[in-house]
C-alpha positions as CSV (number, residue, x, y, z in Angstrom):
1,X,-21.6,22.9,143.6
2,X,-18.2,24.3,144.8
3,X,-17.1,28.4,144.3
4,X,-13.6,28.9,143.3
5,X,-12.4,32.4,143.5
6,X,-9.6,31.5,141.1
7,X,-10.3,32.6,137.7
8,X,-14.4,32.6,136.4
9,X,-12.9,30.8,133.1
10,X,-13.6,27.1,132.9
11,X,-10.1,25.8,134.4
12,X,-9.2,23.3,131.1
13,X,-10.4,26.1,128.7
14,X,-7.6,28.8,130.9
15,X,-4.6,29.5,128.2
16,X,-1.5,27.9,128.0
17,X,0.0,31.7,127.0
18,X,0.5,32.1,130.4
19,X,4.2,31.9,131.5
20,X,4.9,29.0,133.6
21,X,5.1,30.8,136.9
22,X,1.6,32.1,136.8
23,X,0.3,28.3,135.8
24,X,2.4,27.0,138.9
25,X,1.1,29.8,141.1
26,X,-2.6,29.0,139.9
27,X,-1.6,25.6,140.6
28,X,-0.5,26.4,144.3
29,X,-3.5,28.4,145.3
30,X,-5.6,25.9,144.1
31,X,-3.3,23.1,145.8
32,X,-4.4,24.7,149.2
33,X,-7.6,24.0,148.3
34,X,-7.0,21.3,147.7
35,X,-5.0,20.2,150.8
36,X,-8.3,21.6,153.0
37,X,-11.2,19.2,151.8
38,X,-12.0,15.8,153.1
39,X,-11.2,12.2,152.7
40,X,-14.6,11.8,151.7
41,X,-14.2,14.8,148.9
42,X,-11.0,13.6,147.7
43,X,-12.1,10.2,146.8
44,X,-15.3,11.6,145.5
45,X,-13.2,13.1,143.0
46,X,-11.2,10.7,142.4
47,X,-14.2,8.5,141.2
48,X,-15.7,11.3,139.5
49,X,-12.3,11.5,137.0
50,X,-12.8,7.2,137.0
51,X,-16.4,8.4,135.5
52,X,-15.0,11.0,133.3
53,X,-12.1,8.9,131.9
54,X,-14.6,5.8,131.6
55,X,-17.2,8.2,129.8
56,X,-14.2,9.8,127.8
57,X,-12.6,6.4,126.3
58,X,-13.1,6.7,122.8
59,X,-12.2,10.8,122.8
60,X,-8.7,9.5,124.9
61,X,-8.6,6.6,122.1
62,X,-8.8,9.0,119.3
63,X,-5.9,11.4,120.5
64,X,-4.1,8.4,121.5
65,X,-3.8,7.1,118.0
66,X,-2.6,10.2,116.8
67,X,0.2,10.3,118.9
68,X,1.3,6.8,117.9
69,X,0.5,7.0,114.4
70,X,3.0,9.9,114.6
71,X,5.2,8.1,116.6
72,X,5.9,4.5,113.9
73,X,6.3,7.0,111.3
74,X,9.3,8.9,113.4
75,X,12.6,7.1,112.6
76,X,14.0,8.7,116.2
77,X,11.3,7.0,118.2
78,X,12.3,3.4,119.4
79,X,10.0,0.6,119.4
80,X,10.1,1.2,123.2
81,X,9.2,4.2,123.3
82,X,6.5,3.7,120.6
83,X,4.8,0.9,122.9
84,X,4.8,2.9,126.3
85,X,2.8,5.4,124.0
86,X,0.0,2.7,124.0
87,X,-3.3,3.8,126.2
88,X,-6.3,1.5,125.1
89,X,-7.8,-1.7,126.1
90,X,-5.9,-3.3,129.4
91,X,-4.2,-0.3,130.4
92,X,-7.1,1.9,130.1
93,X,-8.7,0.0,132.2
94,X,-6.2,-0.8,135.0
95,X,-6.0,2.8,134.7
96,X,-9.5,3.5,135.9
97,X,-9.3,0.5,138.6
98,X,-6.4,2.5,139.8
99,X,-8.3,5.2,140.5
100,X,-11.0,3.4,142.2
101,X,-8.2,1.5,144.0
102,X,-6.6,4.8,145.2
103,X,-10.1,5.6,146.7
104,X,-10.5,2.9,149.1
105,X,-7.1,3.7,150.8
106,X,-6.5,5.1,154.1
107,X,-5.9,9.2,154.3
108,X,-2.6,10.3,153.7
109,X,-2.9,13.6,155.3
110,X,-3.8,14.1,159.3
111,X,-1.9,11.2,160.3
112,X,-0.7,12.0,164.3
113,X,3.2,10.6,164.1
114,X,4.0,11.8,167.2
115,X,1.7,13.2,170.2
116,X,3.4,14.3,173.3
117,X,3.3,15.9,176.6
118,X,6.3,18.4,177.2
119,X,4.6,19.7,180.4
120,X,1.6,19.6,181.7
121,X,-0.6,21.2,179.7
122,X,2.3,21.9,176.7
123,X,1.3,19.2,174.2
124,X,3.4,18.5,171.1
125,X,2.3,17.0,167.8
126,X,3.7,16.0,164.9
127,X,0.9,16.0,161.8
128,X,1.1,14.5,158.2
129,X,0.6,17.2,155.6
130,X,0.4,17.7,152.0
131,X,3.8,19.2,150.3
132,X,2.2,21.6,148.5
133,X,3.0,21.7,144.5
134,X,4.3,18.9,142.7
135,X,6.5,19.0,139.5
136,X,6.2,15.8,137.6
137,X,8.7,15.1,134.5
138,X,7.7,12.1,132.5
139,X,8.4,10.4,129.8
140,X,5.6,9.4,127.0
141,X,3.8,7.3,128.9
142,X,-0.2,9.0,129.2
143,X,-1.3,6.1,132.2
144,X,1.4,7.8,133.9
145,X,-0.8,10.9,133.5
146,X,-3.5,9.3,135.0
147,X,-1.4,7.4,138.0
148,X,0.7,11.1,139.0
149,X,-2.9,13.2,138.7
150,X,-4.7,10.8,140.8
151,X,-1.9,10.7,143.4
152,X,-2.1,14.5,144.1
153,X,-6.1,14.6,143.9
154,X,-5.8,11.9,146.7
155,X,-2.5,13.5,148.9
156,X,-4.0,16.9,148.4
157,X,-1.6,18.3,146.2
158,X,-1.1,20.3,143.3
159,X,0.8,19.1,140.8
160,X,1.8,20.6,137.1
161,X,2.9,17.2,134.5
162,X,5.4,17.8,131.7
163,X,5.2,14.6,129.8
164,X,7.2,13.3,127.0
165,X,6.4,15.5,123.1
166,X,5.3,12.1,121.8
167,X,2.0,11.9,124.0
168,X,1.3,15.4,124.0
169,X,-2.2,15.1,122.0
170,X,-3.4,12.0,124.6
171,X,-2.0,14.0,127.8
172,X,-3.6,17.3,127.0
173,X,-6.9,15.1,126.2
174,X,-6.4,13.2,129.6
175,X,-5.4,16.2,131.7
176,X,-8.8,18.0,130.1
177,X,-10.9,14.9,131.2
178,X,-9.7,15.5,134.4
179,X,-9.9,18.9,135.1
180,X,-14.0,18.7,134.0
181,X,-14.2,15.7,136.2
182,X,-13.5,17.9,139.4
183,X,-15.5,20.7,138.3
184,X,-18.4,19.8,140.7
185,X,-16.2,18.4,143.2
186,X,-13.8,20.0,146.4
187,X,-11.2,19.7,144.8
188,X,-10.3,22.6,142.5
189,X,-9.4,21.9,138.6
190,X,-6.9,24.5,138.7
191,X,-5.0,21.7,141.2
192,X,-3.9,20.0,138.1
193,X,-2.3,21.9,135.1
194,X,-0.1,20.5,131.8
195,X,3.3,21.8,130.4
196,X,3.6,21.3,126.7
197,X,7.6,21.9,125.9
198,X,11.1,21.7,126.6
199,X,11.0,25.7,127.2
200,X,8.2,25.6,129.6
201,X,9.9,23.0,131.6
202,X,13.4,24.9,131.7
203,X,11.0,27.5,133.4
204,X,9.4,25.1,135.9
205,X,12.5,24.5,137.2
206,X,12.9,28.2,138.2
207,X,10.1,28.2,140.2
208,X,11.1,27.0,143.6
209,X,8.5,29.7,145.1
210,X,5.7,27.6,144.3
211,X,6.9,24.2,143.7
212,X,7.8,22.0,146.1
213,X,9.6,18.9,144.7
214,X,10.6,17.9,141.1
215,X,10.3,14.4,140.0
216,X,12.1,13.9,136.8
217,X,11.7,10.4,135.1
218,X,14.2,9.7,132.7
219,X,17.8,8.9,131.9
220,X,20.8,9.6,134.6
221,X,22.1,12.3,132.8
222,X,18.2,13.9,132.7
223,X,18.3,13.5,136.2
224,X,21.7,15.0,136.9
225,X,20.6,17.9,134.5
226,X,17.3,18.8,136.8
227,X,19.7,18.3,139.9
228,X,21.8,21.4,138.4
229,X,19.9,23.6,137.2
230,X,17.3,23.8,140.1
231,X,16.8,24.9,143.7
232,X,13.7,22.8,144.0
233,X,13.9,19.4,145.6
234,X,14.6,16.9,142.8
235,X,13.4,13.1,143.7
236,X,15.4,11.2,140.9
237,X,13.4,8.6,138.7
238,X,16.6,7.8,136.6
239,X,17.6,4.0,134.9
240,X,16.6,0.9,135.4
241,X,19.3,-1.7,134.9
242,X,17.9,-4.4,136.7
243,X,19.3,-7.8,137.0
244,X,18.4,-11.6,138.0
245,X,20.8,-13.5,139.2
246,X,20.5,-17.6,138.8
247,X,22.2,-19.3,141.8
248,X,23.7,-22.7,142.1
249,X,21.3,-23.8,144.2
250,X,18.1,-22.2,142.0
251,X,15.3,-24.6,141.1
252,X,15.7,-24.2,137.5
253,X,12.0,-24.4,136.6
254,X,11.4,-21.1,138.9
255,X,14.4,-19.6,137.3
256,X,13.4,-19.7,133.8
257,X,9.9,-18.6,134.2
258,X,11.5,-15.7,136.5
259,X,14.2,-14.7,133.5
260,X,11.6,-14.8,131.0
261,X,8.9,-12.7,132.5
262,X,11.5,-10.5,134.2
263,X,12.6,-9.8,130.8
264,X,9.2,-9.9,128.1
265,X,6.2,-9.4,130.2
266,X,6.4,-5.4,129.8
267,X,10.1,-5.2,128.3
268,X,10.1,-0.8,127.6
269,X,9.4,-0.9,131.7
270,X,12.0,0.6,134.0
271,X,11.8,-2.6,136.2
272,X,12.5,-5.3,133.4
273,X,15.5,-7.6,133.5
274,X,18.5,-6.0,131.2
275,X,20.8,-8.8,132.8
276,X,20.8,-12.1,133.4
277,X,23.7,-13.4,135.4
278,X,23.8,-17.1,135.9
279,X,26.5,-19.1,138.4
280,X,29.1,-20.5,136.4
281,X,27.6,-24.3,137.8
282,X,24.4,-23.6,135.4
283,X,26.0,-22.3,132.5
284,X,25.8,-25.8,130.4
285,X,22.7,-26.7,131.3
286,X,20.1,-23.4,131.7
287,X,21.4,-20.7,130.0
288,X,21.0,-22.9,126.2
289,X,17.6,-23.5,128.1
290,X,16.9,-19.7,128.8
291,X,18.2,-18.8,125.1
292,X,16.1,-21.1,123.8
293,X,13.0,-19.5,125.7
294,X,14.2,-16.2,125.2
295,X,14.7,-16.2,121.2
296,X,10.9,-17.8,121.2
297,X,9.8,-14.4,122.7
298,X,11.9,-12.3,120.2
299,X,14.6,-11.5,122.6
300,X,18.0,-10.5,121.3
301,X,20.7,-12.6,123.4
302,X,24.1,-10.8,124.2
303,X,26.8,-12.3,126.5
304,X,30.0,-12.3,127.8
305,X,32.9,-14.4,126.6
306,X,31.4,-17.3,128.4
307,X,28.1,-17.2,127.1
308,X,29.3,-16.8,123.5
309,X,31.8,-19.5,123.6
310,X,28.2,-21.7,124.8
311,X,26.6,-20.4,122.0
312,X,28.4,-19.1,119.0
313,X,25.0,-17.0,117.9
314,X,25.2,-14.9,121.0
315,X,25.5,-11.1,120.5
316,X,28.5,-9.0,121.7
317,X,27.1,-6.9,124.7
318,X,28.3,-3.4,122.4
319,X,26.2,-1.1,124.5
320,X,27.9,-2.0,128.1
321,X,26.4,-3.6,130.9
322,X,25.2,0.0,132.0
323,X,23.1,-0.3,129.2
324,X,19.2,0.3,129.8
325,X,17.8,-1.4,126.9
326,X,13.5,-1.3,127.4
327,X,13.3,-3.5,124.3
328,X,13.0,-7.0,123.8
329,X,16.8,-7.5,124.4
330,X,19.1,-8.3,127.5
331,X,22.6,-9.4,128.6
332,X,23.8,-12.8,130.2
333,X,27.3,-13.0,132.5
334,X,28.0,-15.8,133.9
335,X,29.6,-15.2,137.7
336,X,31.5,-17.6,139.8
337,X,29.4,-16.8,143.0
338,X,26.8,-14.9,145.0
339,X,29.3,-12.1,145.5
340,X,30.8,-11.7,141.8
341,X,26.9,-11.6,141.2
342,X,26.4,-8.5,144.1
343,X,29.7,-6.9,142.7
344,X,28.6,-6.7,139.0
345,X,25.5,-5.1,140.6
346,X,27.5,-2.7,142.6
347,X,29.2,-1.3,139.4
348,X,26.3,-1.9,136.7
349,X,23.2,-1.4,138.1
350,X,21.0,1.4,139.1
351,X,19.9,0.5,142.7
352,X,16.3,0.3,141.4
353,X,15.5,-4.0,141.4
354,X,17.8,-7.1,141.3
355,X,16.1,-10.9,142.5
356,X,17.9,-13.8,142.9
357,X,16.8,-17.4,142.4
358,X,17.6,-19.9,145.0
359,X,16.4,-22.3,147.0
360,X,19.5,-21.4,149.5
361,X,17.6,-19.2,151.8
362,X,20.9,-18.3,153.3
363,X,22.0,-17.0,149.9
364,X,19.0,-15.3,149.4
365,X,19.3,-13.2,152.4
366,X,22.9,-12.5,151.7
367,X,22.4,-11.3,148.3
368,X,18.9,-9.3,150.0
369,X,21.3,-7.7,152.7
370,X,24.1,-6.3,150.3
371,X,22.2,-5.6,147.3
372,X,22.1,-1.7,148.0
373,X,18.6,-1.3,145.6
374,X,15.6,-0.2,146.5
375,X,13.9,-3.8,145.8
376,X,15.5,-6.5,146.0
377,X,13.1,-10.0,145.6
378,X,13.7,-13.6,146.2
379,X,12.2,-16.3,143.4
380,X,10.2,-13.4,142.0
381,X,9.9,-11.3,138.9
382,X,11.4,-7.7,138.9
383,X,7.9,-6.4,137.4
384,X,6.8,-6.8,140.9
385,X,8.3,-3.5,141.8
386,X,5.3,-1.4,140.7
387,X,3.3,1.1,143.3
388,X,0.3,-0.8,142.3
389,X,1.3,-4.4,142.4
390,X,2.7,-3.1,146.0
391,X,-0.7,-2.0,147.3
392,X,0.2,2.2,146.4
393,X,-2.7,2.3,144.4
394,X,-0.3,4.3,141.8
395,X,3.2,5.6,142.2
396,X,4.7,8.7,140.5
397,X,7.9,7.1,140.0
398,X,10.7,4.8,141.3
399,X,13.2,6.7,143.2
400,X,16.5,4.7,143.2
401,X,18.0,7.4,146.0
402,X,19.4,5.6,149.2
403,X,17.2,8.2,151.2
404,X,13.4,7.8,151.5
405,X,11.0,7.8,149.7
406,X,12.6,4.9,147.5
407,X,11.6,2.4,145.3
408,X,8.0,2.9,143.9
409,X,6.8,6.4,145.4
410,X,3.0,6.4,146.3
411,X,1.1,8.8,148.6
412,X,3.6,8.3,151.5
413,X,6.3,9.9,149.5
414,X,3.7,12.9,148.1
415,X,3.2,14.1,151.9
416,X,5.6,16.1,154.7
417,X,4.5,16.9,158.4
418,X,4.2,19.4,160.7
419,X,5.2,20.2,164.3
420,X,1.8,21.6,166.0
421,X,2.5,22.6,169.6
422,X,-0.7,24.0,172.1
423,X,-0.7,25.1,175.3
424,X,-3.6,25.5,177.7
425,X,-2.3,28.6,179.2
426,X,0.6,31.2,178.0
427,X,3.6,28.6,178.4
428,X,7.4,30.4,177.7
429,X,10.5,29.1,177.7
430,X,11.7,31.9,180.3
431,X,9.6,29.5,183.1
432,X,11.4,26.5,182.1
433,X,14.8,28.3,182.2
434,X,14.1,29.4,185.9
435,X,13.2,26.2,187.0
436,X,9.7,27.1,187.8
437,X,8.2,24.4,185.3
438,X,9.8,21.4,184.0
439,X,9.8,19.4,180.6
440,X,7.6,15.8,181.3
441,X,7.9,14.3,177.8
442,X,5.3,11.7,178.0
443,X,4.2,10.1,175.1
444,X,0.3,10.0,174.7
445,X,-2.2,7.7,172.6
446,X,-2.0,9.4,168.9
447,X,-5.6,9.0,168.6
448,X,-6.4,11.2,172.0
């Protein structure tokens, strides 16, 4: 049994009258908490929320139909939308093998980067830390709930979620679970806290005493809103307008299955296919094939002028080929080579995951080296780019930035460092300056 000299109120029963900057300060203080227990404790709690979620299903399942019932009957909610809502059966589950997965992984924080001598007996080190308080934006999605939560349990962070209004109901039921899993653990439940609405979040972003980093998932212009209205780091989760690109030299069995699962196996993801560009070489022969496949999956077909005057039935692409469309609809162009393929890219797409299919491996690498997106894969489905297909154990978003973190962000992205120099006497830099001791800078084992 832990003591928590936070507040003597059961942490998921604490009001949500509070304004948001005492939540996020609750949520720092208890993030330091947090940040101090063990490897050992961490992942102890992070099985004791698998428990509670696990023990918790048909509570979760209840709320959760509530929110999607309300969702089919809201004319504004898209089909996509409605089916990221979804948290029973499969994703429930992954959900809770997520956590367990995130258990078995190595500790984020104490890592030794760097561990040098600067004289003798001066000793520099550089340390992986927590960064402190998380600010998570997402969008209705309640296993990202799970996947954000378990992340900070695991980095030792806090972290307040703002989800999407449409899974409200499930998210305030998950976030509960979760705060009464940790109540007999290390880590504090106070670590983890909810935001309900638009207002609260406009606050959150005000709060760049206790906050650390934003991570906004959503549109561009979301993103570019956060960015300007907030001194807090913002790590943008914006679009993704991800593309395959057939190649003369594709094996056209690969390509299909590649189009088609890039494209239907989870279509409201941010890493399914909205574009299908095939070389001009192909254009008689796959793309009626891929059309064909496509339709017998429910998928709307747009195209350009080539692609239409194929097939007549072909829709006009009306939305742009900016267009994110998460549904079960895409976009075909048909490009003239490799580097028509990387320029439509370079204008269109997000820099969040393009493939190309090819049996060139010359072409592969060129279209690899000057793709500028964070993943770009070679004879393999987009929906590969996933923190847990990649071994992250969950991810709290895709960043699409050129700067690290990018692509899926997992625990490496959730953690800083620290500089920790010690000296075995009273070293100053006034004996260096004199000449009376020198600098050494020898590197030592990190593990000494």
């Amino acid at each position: 049994q832990f003591l928590y000299l936070i507040d003597t109120r059961p942490p998921h029963k604490i009001p949500m009258t509070l304004n948001v900057k005492d939540i996020a300060r609750r949520v720092r203080d208890a993030g330091r908490v947090a940040a101090a227990a063990k490897l050992a404790q961490r992942n102890d709690a992070l099985r004791a929320i698998a428990a509670g979620l696990k023990a918790n299903e048909a509570r979760i399942a209840a709320a959760n139909a509530e929110d999607v019932a309300k969702a089919k009957d809201d004319p504004e909610v898209s089909t996509a939308l409605a089916n990221r809502l979804a948290f029973v059966g499969g994703k429930y589950a992954s959900a809770i093998h997520g956590l367990n997965d995130l258990a078995g992984l190595p500790d984020p924080i104490g890592e030794v980067q760097m561990h040098r001598e600067l004289s003798p007996g001066l000793v520099l080190k550089r340390v992986t830390v927590p960064l402190g308080v998380l600010g998570i934006i997402f969008e209705a999605r309640p296993d990202a709930a799970v996947q954000i939560a378990s992340l900070a349990v695991k980095s030792g962070n806090g972290v307040l979620l703002k989800c999407g209004k449409e899974a409200v109901t499930t998210c305030t039921e998950i976030v509960d679970v979760v705060k009464e899993a940790l109540k007999d653990t290390a880590v504090p439940p106070d670590s983890v806290a909810l935001l309900h609405n638009r207002e609260q979040t406009r606050e959150m972003l005000t709060c760049d005493k206790y906050i650390d980093l934003i991570v906004p998932r959503g549109s561009n212009s979301f993103v570019q809103y956060v960015q300007a209205n907030t001194n807090i780091p913002v790590l943008g989760h914006a679009d993704g307008i991800c593309h395959v690109y057939v190649d003369a030299q594709a094996d056209l069995s690969k390509a299909l299955r590649i189009a088609i699962d890039s494209k239907t196996q989870y279509p409201s993801a941010c890493n399914s296919m909205e574009t299908l560009l095939i070389h001009e070489s192909l254009a008689a022969t796959f793309l009626p094939t891929f059309i064909d496949a496509a339709r017998a999956k429910g998928v709307k077909v747009n195209g350009c002028d080539i692609t239409k005057a194929i097939d007549p039935s072909v829709g006009d692409v009306e939305a742009g080929w900016a267009h994110e469309y998460c549904d079960l609809e895409c976009a075909v162009k048909i490009v003239s080579s490799p580097d028509e393929a990387i320029a439509h890219i370079a204008e269109y797409g997000s820099r969040h995951t393009d493939a190309i299919v090819t049996e060139d491996a010359e072409a592969a690498a060129h279209f690899q080296q000057q793709v500028a997106s964070a993943g770009i894969f070679h004879n393999a489905s987009t929906r590969f780019a996933d923190g847990f297909r990649y071994g992250f154990g969950a991810e709290v978003g895709v960043s699409t930035s050129g700067m690290p973190p990018r692509g899926p962000v997992g625990l490496e992205g959730l953690i800083t460092y620290k500089y920790f120099v010690s000296s075995d006497s009273s070293h100053t830099v006034g004996e260096f300056s004199s000449g009376e001791k020198s600098f050494t800078h020898v590197d030592l084992p990190k593990n000494a």
